[in-house]
PDB file of N, CA, C and O in Angstrom:
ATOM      1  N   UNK A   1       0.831  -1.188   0.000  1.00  0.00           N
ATOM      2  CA  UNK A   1       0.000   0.000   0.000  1.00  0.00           C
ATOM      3  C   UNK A   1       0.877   1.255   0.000  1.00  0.00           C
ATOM      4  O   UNK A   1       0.374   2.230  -0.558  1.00  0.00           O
ATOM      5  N   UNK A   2       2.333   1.436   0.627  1.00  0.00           N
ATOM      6  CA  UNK A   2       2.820   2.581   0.689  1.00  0.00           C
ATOM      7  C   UNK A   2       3.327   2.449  -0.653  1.00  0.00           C
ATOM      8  O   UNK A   2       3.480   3.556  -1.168  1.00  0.00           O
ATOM      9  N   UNK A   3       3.610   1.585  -1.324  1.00  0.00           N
ATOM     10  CA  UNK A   3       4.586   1.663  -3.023  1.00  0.00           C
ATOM     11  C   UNK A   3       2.847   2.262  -3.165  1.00  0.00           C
ATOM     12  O   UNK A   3       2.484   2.407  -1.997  1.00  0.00           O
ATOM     13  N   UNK A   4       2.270   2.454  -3.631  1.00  0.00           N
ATOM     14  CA  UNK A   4       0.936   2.585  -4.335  1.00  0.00           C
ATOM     15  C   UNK A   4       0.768   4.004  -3.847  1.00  0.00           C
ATOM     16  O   UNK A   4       0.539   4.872  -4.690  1.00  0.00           O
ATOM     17  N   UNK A   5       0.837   4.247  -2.884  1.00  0.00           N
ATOM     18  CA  UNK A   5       0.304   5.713  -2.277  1.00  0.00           C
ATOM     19  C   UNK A   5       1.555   6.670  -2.868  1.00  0.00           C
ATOM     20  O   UNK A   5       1.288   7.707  -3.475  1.00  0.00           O
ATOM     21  N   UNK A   6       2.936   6.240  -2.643  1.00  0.00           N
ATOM     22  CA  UNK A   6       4.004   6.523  -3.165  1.00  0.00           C
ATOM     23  C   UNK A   6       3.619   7.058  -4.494  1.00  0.00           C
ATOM     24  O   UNK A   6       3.355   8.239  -4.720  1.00  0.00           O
ATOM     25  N   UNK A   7       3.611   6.339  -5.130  1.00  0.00           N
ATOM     26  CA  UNK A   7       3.275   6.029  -6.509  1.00  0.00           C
ATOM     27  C   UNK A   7       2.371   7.335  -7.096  1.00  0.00           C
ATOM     28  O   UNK A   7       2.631   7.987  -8.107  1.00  0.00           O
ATOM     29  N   UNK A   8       1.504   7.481  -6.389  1.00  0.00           N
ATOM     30  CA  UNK A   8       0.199   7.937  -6.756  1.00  0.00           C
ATOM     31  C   UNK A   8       0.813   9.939  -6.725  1.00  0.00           C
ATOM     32  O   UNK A   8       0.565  10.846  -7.519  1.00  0.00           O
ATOM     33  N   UNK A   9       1.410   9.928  -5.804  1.00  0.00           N
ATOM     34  CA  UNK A   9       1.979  11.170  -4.621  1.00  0.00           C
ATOM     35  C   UNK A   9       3.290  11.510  -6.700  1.00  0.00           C
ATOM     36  O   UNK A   9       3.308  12.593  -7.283  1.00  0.00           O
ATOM     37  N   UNK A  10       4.015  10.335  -7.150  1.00  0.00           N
ATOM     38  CA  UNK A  10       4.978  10.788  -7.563  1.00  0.00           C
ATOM     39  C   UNK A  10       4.140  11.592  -8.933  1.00  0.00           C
ATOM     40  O   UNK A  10       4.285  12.734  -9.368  1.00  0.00           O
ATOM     41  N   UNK A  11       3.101  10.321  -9.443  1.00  0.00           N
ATOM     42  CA  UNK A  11       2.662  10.889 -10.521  1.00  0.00           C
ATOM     43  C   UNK A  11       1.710  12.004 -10.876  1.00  0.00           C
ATOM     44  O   UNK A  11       1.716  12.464 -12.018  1.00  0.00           O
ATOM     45  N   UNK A  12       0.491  12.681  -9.493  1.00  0.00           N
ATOM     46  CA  UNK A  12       0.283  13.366  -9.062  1.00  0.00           C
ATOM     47  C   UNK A  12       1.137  14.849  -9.496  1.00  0.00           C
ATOM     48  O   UNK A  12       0.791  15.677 -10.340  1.00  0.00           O
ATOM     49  N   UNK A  13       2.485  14.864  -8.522  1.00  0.00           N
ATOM     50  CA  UNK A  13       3.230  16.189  -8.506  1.00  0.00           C
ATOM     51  C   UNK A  13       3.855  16.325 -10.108  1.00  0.00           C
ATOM     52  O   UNK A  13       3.859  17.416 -10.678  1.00  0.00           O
ATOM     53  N   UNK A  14       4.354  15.141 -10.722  1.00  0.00           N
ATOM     54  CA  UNK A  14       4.711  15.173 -11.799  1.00  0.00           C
ATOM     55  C   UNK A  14       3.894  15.879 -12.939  1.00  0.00           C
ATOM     56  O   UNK A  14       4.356  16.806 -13.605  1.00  0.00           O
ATOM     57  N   UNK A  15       2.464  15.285 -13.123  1.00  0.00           N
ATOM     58  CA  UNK A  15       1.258  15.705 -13.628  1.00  0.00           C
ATOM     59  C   UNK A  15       1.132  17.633 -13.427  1.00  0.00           C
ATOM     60  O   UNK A  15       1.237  18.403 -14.382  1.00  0.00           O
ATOM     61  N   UNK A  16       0.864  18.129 -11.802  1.00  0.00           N
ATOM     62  CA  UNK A  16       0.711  19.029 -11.971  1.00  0.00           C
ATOM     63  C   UNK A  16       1.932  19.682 -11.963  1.00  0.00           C
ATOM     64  O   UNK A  16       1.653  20.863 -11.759  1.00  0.00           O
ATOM     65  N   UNK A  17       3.220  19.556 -12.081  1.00  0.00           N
ATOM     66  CA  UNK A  17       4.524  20.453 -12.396  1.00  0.00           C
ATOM     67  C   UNK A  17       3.939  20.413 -14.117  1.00  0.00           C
ATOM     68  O   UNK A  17       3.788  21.452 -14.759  1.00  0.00           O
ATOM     69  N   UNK A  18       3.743  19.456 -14.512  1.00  0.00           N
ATOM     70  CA  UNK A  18       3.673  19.703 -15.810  1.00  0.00           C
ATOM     71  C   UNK A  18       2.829  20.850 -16.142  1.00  0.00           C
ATOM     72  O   UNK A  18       2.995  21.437 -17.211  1.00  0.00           O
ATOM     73  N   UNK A  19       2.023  21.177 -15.384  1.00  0.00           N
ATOM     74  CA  UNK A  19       0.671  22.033 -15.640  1.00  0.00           C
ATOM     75  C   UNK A  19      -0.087  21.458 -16.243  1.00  0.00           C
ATOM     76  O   UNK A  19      -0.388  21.980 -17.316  1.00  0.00           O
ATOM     77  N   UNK A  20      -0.717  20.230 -15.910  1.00  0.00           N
ATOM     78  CA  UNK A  20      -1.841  19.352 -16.226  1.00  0.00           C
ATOM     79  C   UNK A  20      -2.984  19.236 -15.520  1.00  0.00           C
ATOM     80  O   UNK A  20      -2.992  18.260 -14.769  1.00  0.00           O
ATOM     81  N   UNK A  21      -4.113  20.021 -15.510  1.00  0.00           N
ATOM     82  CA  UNK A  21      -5.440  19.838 -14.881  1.00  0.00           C
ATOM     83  C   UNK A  21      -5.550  18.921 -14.413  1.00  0.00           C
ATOM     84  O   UNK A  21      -4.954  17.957 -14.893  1.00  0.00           O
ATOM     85  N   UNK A  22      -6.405  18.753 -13.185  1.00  0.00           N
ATOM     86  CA  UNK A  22      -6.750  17.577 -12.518  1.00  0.00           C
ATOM     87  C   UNK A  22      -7.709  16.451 -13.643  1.00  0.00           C
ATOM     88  O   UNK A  22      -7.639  15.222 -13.619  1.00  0.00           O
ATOM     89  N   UNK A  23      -8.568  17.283 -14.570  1.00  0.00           N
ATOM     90  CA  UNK A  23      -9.229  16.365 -15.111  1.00  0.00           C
ATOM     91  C   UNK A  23      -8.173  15.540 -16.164  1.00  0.00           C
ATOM     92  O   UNK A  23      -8.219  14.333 -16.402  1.00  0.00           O
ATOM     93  N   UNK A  24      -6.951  16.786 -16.880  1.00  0.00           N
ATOM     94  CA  UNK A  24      -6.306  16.296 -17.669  1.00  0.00           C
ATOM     95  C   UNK A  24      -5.464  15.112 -17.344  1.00  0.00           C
ATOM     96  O   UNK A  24      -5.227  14.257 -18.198  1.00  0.00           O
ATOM     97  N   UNK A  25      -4.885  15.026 -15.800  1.00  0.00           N
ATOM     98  CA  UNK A  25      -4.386  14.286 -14.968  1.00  0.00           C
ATOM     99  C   UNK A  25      -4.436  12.441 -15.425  1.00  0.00           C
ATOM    100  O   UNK A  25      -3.686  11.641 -15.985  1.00  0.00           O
ATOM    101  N   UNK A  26      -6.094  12.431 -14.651  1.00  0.00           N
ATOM    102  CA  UNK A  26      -6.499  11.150 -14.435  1.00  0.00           C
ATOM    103  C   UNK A  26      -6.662  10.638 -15.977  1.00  0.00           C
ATOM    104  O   UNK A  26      -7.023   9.473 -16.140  1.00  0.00           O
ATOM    105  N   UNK A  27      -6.446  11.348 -16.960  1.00  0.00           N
ATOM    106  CA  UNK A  27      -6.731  10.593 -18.341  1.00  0.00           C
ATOM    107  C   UNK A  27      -5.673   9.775 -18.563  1.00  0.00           C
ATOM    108  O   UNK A  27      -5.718   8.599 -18.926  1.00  0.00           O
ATOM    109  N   UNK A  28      -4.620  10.509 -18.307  1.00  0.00           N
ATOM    110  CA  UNK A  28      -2.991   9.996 -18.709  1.00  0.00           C
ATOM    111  C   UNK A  28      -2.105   9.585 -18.083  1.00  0.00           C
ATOM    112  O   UNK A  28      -1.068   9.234 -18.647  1.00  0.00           O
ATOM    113  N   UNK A  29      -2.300   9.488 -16.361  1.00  0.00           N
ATOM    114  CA  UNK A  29      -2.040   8.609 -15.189  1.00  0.00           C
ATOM    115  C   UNK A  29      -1.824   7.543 -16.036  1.00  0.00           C
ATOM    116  O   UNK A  29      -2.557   7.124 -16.932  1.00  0.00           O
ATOM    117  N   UNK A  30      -0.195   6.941 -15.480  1.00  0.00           N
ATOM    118  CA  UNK A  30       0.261   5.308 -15.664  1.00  0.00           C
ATOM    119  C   UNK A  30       0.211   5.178 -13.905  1.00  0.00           C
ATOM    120  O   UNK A  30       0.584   5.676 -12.843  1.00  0.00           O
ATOM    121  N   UNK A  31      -0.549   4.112 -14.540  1.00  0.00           N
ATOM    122  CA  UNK A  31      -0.938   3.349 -12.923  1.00  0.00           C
ATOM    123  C   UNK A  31       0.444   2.191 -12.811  1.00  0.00           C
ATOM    124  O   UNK A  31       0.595   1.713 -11.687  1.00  0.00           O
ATOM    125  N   UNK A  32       1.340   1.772 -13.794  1.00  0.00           N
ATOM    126  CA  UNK A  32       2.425   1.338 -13.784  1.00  0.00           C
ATOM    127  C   UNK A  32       2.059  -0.253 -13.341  1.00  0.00           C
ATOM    128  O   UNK A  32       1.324  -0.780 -14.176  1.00  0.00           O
ATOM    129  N   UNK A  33       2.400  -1.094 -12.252  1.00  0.00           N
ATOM    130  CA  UNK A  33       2.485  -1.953 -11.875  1.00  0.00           C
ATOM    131  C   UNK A  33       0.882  -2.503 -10.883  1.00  0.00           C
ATOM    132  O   UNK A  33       0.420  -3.581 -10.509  1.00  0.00           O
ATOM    133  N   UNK A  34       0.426  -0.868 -10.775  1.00  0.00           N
ATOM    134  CA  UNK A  34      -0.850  -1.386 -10.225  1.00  0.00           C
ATOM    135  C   UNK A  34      -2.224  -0.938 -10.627  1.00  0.00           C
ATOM    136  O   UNK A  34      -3.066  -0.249 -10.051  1.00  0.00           O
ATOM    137  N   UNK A  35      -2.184  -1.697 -12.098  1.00  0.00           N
ATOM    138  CA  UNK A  35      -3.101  -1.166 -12.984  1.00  0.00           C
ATOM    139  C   UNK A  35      -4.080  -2.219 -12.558  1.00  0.00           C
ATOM    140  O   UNK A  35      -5.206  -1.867 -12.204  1.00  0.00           O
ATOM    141  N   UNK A  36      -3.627  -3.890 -12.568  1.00  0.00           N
ATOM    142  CA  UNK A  36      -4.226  -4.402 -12.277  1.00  0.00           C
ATOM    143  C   UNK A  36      -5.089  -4.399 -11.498  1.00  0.00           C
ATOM    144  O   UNK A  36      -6.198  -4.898 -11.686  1.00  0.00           O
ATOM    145  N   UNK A  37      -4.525  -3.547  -9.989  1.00  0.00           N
ATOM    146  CA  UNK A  37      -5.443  -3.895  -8.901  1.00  0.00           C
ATOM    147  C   UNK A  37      -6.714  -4.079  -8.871  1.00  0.00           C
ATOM    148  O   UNK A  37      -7.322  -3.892  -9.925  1.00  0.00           O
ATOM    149  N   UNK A  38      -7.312  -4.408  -7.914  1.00  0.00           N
ATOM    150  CA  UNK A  38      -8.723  -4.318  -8.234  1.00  0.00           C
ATOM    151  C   UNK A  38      -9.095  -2.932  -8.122  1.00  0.00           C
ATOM    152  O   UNK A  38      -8.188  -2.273  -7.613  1.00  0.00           O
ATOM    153  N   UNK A  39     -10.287  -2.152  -8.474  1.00  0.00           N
ATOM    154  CA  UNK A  39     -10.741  -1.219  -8.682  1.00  0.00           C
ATOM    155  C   UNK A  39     -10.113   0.021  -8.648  1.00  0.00           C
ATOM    156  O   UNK A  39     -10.218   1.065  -8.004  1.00  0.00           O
ATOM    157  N   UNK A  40      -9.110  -0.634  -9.963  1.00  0.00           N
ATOM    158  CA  UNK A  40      -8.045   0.850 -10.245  1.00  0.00           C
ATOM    159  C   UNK A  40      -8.483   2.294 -10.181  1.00  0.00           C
ATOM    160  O   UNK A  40      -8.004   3.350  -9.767  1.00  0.00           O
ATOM    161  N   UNK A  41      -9.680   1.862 -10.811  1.00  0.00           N
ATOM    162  CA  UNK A  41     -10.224   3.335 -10.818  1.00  0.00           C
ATOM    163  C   UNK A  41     -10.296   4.668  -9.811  1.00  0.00           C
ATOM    164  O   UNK A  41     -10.632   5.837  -9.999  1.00  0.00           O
ATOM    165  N   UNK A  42      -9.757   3.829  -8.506  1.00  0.00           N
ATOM    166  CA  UNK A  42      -9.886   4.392  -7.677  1.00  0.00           C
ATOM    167  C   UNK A  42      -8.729   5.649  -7.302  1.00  0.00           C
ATOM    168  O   UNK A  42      -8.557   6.383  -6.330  1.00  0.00           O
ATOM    169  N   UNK A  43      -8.068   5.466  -8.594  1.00  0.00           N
ATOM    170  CA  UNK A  43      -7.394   6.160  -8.933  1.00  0.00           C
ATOM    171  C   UNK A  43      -7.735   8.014  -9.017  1.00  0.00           C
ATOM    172  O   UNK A  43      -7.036   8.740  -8.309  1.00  0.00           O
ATOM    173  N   UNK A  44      -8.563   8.494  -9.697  1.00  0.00           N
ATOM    174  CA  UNK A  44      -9.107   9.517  -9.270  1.00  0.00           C
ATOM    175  C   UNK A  44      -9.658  10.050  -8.226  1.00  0.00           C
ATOM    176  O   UNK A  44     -10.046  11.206  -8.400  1.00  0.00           O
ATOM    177  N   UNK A  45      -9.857   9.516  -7.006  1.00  0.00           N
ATOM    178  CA  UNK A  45     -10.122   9.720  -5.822  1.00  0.00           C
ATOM    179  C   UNK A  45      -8.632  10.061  -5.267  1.00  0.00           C
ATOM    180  O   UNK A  45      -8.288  11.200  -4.954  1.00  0.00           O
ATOM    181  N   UNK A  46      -8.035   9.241  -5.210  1.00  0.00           N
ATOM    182  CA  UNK A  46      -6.198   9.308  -4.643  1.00  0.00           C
ATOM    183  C   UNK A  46      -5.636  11.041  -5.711  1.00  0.00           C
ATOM    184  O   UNK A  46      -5.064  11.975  -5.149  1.00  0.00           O
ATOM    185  N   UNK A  47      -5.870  11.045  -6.705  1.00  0.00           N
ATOM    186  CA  UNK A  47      -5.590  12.002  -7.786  1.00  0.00           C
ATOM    187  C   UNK A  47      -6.154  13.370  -7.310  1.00  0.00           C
ATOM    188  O   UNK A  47      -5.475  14.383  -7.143  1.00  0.00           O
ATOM    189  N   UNK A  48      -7.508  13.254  -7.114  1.00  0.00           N
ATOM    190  CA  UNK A  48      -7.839  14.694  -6.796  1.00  0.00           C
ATOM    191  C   UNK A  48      -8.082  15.191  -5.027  1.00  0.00           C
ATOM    192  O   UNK A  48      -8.403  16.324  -4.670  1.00  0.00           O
ATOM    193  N   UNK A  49      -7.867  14.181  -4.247  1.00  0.00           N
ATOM    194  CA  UNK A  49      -7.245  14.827  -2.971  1.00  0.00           C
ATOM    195  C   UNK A  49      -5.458  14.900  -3.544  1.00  0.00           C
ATOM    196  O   UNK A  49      -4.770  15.486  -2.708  1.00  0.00           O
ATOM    197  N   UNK A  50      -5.067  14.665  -4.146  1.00  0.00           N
ATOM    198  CA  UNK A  50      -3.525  15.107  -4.186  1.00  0.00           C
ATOM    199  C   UNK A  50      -3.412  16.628  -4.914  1.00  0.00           C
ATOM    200  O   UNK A  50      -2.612  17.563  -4.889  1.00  0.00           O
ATOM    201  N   UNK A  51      -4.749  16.300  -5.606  1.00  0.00           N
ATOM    202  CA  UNK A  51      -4.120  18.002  -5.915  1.00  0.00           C
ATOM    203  C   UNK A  51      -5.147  18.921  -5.781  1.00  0.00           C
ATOM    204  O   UNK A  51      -5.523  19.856  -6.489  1.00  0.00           O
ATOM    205  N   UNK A  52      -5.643  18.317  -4.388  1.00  0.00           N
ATOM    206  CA  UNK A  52      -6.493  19.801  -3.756  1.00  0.00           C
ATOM    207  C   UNK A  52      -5.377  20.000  -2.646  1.00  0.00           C
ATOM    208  O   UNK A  52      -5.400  21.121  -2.137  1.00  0.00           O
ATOM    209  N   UNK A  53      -4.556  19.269  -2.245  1.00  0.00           N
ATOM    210  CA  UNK A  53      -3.217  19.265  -1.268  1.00  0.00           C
ATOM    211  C   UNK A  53      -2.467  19.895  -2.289  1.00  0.00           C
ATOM    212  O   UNK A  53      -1.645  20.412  -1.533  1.00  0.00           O
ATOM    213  N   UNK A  54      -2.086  20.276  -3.479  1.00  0.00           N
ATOM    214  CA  UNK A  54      -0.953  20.695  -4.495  1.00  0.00           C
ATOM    215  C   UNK A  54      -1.804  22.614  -4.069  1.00  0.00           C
ATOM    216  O   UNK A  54      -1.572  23.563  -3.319  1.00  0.00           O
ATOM    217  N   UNK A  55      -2.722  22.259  -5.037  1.00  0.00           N
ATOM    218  CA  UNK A  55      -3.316  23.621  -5.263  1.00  0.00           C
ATOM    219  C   UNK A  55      -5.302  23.434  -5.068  1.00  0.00           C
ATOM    220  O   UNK A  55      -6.228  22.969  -5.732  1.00  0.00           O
ATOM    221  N   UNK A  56      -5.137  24.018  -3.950  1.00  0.00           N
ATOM    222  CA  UNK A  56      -6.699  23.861  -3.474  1.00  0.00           C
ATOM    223  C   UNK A  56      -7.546  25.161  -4.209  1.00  0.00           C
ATOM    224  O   UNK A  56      -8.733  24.929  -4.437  1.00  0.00           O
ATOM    225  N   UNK A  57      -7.094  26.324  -4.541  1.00  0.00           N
ATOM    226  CA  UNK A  57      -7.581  27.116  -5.672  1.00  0.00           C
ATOM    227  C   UNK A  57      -7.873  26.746  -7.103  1.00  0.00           C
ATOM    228  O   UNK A  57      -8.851  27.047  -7.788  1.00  0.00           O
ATOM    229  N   UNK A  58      -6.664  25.927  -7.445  1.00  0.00           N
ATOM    230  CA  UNK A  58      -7.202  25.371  -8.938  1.00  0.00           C
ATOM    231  C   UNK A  58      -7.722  24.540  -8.868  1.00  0.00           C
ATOM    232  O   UNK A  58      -7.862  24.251 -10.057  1.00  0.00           O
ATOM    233  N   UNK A  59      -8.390  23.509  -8.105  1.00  0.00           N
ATOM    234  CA  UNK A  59      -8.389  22.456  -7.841  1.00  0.00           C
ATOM    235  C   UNK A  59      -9.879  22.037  -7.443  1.00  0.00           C
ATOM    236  O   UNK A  59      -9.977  21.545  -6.319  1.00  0.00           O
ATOM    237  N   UNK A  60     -11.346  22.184  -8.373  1.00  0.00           N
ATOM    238  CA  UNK A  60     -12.767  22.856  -7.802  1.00  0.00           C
ATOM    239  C   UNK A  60     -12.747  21.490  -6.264  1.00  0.00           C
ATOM    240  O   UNK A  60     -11.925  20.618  -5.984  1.00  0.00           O
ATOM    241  N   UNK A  61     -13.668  21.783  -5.800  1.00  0.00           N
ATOM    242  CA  UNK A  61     -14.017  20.822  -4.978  1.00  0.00           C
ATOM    243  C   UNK A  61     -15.006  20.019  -5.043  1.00  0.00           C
ATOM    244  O   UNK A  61     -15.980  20.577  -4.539  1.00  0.00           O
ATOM    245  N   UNK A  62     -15.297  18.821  -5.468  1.00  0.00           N
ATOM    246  CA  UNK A  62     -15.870  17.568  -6.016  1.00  0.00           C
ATOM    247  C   UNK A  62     -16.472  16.988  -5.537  1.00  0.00           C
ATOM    248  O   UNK A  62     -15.730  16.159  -5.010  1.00  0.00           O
ATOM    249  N   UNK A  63     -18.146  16.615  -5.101  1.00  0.00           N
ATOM    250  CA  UNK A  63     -18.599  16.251  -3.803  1.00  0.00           C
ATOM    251  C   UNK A  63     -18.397  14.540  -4.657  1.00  0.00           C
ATOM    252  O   UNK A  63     -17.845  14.253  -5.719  1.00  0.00           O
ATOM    253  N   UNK A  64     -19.023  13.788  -3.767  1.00  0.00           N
ATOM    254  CA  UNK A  64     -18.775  12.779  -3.750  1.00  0.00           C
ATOM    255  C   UNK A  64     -19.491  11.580  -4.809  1.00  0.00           C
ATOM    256  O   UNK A  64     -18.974  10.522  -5.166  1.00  0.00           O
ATOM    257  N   UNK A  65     -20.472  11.974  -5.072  1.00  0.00           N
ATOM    258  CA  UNK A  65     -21.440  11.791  -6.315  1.00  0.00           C
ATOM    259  C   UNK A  65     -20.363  11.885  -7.382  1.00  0.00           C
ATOM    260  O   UNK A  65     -19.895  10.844  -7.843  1.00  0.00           O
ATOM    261  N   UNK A  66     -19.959  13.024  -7.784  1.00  0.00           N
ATOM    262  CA  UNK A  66     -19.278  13.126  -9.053  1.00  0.00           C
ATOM    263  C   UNK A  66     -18.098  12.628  -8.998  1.00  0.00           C
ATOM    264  O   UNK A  66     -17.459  12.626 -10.050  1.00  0.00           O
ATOM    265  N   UNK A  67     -17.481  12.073  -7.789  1.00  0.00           N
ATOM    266  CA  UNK A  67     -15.928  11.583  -7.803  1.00  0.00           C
ATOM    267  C   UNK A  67     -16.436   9.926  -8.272  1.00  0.00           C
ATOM    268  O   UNK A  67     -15.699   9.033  -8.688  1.00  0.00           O
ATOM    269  N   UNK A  68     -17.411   9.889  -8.127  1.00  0.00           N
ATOM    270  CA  UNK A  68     -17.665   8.330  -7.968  1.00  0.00           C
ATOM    271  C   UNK A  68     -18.490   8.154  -9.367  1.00  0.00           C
ATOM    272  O   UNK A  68     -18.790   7.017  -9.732  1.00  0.00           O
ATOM    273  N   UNK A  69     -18.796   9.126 -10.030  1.00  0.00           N
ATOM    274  CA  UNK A  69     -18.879   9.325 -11.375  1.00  0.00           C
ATOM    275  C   UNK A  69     -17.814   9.734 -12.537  1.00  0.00           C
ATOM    276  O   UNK A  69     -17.912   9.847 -13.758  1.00  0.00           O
ATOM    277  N   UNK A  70     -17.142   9.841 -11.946  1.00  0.00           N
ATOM    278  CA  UNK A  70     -15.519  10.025 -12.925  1.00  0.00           C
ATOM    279  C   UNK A  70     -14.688   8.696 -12.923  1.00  0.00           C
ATOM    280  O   UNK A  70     -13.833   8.430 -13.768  1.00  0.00           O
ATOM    281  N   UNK A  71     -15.256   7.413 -11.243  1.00  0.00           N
ATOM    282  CA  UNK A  71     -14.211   6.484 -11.272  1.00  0.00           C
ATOM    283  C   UNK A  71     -15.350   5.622 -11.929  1.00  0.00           C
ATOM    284  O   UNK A  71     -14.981   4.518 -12.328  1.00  0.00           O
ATOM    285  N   UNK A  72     -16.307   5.855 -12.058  1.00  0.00           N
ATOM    286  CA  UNK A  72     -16.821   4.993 -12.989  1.00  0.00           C
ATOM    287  C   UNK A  72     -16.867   4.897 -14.736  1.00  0.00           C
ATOM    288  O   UNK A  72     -17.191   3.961 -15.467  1.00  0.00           O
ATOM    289  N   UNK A  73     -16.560   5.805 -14.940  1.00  0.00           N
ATOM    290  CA  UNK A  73     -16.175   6.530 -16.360  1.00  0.00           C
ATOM    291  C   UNK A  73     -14.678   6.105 -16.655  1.00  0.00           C
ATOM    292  O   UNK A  73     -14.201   5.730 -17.727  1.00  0.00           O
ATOM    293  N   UNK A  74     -13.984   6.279 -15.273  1.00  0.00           N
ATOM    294  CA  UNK A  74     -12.477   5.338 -15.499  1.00  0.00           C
ATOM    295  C   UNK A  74     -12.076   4.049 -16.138  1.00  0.00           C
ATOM    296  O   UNK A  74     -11.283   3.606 -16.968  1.00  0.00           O
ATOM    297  N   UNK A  75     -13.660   3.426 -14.794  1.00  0.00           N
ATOM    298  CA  UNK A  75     -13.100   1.897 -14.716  1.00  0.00           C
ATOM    299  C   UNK A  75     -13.757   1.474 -16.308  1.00  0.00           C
ATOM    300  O   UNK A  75     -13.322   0.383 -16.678  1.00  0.00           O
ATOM    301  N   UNK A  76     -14.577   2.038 -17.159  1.00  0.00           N
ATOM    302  CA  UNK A  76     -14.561   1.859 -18.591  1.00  0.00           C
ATOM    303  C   UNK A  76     -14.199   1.895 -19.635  1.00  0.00           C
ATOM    304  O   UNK A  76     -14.696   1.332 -20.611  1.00  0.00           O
ATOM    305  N   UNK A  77     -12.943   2.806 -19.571  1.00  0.00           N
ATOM    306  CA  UNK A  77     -11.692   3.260 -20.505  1.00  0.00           C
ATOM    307  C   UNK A  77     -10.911   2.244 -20.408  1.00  0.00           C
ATOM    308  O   UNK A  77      -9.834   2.234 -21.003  1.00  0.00           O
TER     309      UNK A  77
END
């Protein structure tokens, strides 16, 4: 779990140094070694608390309905 949280934390800061929107973010996230996991998707949840911790101004705030509507839109890509 810490390689994964790790993980998440590297590609996260990487993403937004790049100046990549949070939405632009989760499109192009390499989940790397833990793509497999089960319900990868959960990936955008880990993604956008990391970058309301980066930049909580750019960063809208997402109630919980729609986070769980973006990881479902994930887990279909």
């Amino acid at each position: 779990m810490r390689g994964y949280l790790t993980h998440v934390i590297e590609q996260a800061d990487a993403a937004h140094a790049r100046g990549l929107t949070f939405q632009e973010a989760i499109e192009v996230v390499d989940l790397g070694e833990y793509a497999t996991w089960l319900d990868a998707e959960r990936i955008v949840v880990n993604f956008h608390r990391r970058y309301r911790e980066l930049d909580p101004a750019a960063t809208p705030e997402l109630d919980q309905m729609r986070l769980m509507a973006m990881m479902a839109q994930k887990g279909l890509s």
